[in-house]
C-alpha positions in Angstrom: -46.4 121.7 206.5 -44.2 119.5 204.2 -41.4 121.0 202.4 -41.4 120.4 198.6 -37.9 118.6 197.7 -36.2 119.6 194.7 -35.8 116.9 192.1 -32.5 117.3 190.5 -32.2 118.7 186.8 -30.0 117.2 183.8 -28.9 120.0 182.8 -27.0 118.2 179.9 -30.2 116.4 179.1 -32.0 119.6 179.0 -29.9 121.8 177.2 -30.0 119.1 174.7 -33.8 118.9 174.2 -34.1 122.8 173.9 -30.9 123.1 171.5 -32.9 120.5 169.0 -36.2 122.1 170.2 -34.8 125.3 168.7 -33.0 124.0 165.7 -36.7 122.7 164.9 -37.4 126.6 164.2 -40.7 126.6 162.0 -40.2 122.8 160.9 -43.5 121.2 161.7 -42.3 117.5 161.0 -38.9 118.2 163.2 -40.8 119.6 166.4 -43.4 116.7 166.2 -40.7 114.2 166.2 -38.7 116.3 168.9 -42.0 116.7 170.7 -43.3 113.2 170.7 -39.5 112.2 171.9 -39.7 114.6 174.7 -43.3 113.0 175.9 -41.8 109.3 176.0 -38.3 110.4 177.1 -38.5 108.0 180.6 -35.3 109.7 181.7 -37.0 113.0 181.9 -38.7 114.3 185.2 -41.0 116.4 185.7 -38.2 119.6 186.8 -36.5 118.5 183.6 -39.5 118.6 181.4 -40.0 122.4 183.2 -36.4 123.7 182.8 -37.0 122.5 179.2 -40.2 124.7 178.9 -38.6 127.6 180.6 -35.7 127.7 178.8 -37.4 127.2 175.2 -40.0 130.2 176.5 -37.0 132.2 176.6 -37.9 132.9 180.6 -40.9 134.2 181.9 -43.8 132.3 184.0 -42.4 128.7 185.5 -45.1 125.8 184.6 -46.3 124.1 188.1 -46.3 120.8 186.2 -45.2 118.3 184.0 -48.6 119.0 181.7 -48.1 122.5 181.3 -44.8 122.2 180.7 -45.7 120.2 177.6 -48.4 122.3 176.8 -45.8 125.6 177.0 -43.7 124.2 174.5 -46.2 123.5 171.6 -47.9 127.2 172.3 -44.3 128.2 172.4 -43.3 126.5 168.9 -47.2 127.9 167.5 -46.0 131.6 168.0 -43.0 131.0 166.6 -45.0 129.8 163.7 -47.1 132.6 163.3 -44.5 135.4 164.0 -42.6 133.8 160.5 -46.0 133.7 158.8 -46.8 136.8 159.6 -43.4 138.7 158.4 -43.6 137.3 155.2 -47.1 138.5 154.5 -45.8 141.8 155.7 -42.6 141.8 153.6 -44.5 141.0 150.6 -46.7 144.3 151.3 -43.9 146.3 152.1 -43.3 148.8 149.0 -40.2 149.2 149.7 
């Protein structure tokens, strides 16, 4: 059995990404430009595109690839989305 080498991560590359990644907060144009950036990076691999999911997910499951990865960080910015949506519905039927 082959053992899986560890590609190195950027972790000043990374921290980078998630920082604007979260500055993008509910912004759809600013996460769709940081997004498609992050798809065409050619410096990114595939552990930095991972650390970049992980760390935007706030923790939690590890994606096994490069396509999840990508696909955790838009489900990730989608339920960030809905969580604002949905408190301002709920503040404006709050009677107090």
């Amino acid at each position: 059995m082959a053992i899986k080498s560890e590609q190195p991560i950027d972790q000043e590359l990374v921290a980078n990404y998630v920082e604007q990644l979260c500055d993008a907060k509910t912004q759809r144009a600013a996460f769709d430009h940081m997004f498609s950036e992050l798809k065409s990076d050619k410096r990114l691999t595939a552990a930095d595109t991972i650390a970049i999911a992980q760390r935007y997910n706030g923790g939690g499951k590890k994606p096994s690839s490069n396509a999840m990865a990508l696909a955790a960080i838009s489900k990730r910015f989608v339920e960030i989305v809905r969580f604002h949506a949905k408190n301002k519905v709920a503040e404006k039927a709050r009677p107090w």
